[in-house]
SERO-4910 file (N, C-alpha, C, O; in steps of 0.05 Angstrom, whole numbers):
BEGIN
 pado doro    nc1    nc2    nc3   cac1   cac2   cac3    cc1    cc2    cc3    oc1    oc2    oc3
  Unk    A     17    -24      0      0      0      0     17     25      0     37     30     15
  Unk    A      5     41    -23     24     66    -23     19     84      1     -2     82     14
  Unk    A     35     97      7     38    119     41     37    144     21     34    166     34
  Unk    A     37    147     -2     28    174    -23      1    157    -40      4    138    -55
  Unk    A    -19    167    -34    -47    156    -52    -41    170    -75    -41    160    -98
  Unk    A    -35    196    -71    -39    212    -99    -22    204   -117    -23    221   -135
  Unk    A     -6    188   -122     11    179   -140     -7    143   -152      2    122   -163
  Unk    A    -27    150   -146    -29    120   -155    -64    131   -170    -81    145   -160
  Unk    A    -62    116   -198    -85    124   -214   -107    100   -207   -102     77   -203
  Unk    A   -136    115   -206   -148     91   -196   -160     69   -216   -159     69   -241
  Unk    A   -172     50   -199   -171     26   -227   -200     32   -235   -217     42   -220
  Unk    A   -204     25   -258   -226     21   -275   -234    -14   -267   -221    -35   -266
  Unk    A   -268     -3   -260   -268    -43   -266   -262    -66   -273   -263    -74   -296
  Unk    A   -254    -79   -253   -246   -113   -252   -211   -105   -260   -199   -119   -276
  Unk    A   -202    -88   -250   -169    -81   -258   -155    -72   -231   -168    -65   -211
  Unk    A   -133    -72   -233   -115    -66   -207   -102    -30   -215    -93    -24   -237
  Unk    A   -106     -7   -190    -99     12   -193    -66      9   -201    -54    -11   -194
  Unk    A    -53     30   -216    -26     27   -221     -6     45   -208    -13     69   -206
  Unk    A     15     40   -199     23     65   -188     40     76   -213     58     65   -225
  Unk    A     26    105   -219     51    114   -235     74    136   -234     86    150   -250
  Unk    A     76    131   -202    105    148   -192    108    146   -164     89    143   -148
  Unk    A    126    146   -158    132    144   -124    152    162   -112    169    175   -124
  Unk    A    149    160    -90    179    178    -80    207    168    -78    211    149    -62
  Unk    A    226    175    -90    249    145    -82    253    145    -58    242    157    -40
  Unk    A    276    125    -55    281    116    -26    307    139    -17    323    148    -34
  Unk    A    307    146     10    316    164     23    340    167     15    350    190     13
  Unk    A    356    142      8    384    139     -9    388    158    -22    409    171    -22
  Unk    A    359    163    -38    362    169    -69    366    206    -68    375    221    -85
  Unk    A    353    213    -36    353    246    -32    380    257    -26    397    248    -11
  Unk    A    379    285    -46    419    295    -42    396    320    -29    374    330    -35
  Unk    A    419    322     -3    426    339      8    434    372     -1    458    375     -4
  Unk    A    421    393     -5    423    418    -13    440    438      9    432    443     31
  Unk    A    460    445      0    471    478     32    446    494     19    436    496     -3
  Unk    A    442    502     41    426    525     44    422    535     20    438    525      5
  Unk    A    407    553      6    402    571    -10    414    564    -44    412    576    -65
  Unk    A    426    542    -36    437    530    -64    411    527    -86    387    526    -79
  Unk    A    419    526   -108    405    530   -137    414    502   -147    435    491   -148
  Unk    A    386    494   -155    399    463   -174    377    455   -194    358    471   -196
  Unk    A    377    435   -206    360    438   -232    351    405   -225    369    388   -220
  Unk    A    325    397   -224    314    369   -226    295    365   -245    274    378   -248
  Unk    A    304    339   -261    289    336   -287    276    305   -283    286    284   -276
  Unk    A    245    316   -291    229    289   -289    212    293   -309    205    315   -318
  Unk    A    203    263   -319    185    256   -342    152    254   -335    151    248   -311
  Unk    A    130    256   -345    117    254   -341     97    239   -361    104    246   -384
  Unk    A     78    223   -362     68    207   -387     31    210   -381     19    210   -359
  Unk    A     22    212   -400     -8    217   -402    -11    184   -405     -2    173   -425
  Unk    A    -23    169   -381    -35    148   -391    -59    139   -401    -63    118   -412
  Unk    A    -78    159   -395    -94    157   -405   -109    150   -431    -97    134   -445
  Unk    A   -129    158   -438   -137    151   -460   -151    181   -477   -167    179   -496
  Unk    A   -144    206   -467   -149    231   -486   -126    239   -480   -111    229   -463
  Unk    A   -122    263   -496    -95    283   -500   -104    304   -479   -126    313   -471
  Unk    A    -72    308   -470    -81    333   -449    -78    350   -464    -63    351   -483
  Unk    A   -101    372   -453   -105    400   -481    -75    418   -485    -54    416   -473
  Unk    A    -79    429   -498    -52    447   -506    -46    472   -484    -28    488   -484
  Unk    A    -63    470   -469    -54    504   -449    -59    485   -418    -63    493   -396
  Unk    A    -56    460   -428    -45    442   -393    -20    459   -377     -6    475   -389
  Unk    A    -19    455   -352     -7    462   -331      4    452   -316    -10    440   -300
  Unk    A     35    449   -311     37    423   -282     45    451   -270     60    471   -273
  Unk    A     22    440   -248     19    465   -221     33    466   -202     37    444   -192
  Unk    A     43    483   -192     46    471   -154     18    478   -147      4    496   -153
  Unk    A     16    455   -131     -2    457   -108     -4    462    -80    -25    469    -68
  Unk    A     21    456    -69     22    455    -39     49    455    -35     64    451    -54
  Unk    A     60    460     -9     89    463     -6    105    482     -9     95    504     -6
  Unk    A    129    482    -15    150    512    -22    160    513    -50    173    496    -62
  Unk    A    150    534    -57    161    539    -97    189    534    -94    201    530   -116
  Unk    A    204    534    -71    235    548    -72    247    555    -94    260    542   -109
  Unk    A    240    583    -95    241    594   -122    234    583   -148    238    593   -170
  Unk    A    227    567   -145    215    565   -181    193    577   -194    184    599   -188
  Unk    A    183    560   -214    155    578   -219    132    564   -209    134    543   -196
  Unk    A    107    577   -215     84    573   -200     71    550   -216     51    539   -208
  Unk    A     84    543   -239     71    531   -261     85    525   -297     87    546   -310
  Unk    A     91    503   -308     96    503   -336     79    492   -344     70    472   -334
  Unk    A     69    508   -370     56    501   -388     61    482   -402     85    483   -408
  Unk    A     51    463   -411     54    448   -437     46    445   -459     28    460   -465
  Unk    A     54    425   -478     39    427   -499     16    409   -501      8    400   -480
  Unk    A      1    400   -530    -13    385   -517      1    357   -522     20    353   -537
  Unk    A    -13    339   -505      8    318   -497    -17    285   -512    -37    279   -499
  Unk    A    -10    273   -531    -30    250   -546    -25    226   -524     -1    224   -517
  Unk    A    -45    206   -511    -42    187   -504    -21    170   -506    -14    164   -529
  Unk    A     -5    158   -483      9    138   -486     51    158   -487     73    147   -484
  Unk    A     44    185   -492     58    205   -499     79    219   -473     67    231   -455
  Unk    A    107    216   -472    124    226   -445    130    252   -446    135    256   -470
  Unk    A    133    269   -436    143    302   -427    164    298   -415    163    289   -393
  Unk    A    184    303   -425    211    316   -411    212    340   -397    206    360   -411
  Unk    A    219    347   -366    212    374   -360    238    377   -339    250    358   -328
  Unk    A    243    401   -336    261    405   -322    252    437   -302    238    455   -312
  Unk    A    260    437   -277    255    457   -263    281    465   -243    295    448   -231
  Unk    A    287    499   -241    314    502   -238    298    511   -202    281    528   -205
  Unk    A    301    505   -179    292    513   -156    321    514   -134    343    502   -133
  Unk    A    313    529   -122    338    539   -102    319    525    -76    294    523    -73
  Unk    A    341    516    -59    339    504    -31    332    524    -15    340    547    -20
  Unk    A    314    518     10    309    535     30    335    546     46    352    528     46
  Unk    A    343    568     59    355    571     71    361    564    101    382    563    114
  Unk    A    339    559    108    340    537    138    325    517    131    316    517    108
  Unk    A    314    490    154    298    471    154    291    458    129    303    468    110
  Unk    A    276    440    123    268    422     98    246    435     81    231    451     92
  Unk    A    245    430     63    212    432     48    215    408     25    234    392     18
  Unk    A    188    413     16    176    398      0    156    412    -26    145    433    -19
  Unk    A    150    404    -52    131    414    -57    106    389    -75    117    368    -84
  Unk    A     86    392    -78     64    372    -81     62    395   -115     61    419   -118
  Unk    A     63    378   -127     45    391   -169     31    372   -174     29    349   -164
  Unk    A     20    384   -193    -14    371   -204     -8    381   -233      8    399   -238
  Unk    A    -25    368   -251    -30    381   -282    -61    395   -271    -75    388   -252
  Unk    A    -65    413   -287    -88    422   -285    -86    439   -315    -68    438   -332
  Unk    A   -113    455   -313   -128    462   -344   -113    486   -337    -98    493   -318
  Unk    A   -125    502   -370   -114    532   -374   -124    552   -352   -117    576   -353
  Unk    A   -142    542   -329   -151    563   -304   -148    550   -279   -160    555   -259
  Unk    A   -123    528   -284   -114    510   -251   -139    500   -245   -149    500   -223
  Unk    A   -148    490   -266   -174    459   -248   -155    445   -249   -145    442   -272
  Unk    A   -144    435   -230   -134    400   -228   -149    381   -238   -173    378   -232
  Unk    A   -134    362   -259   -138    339   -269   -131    319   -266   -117    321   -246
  Unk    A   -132    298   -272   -115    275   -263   -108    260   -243   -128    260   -228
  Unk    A    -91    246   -233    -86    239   -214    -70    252   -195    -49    263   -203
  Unk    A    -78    252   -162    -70    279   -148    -55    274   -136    -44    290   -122
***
């Protein structure tokens, strides 16, 4: 059982939900000094079965921007289809953060899986 629900798409009848992302394992987290600037690149895949429209959004939703943006746009994205994305965010200067994104529409409705 996932300890993040929102990473797991739910199942359609008589099928098993899938997870399609997780957090890695603690191994996997580097350590930032303070106020440092660094760039983390992750993929993203429409599994669905429509195209995400052309003025989609991966949002933040919750958590600390640490400096980044509030949101990239994308294009539109055809079923079955991966996004390469990259985001340049600077570390907090004291204590930890985190931040939670969502895709959502051209007016931040969230879509998808949360």
């Amino acid at each position: 059982r996932s300890q993040y629900p929102w990473f797991v798409r739910p199942a359609e009848s008589g099928s098993t939900p899938e997870l399609l992302c997780g957090v890695p394992p603690d191994k996997e987290f580097q350590k930032r000094q303070p106020g440092e600037v660094f760039e983390i690149h992750i993929v993203i895949g429409n599994t669905g079965s429509r195209p995400w429209p052309a003025q989609t959004v991966l949002s933040l939703r919750d958590g600390d921007p640490m400096a980044g943006p509030a949101g990239l746009r994308l294009q539109e994205v055809p079923p079955g289809s991966t996004v390469p994305l990259s985001l340049q965010l600077q570390a907090p200067t004291s204590g930890k953060a985190f931040s939670v994104w969502s895709l959502a529409d051209e007016n931040r409705v969230p879509f998808g899986a949360l």
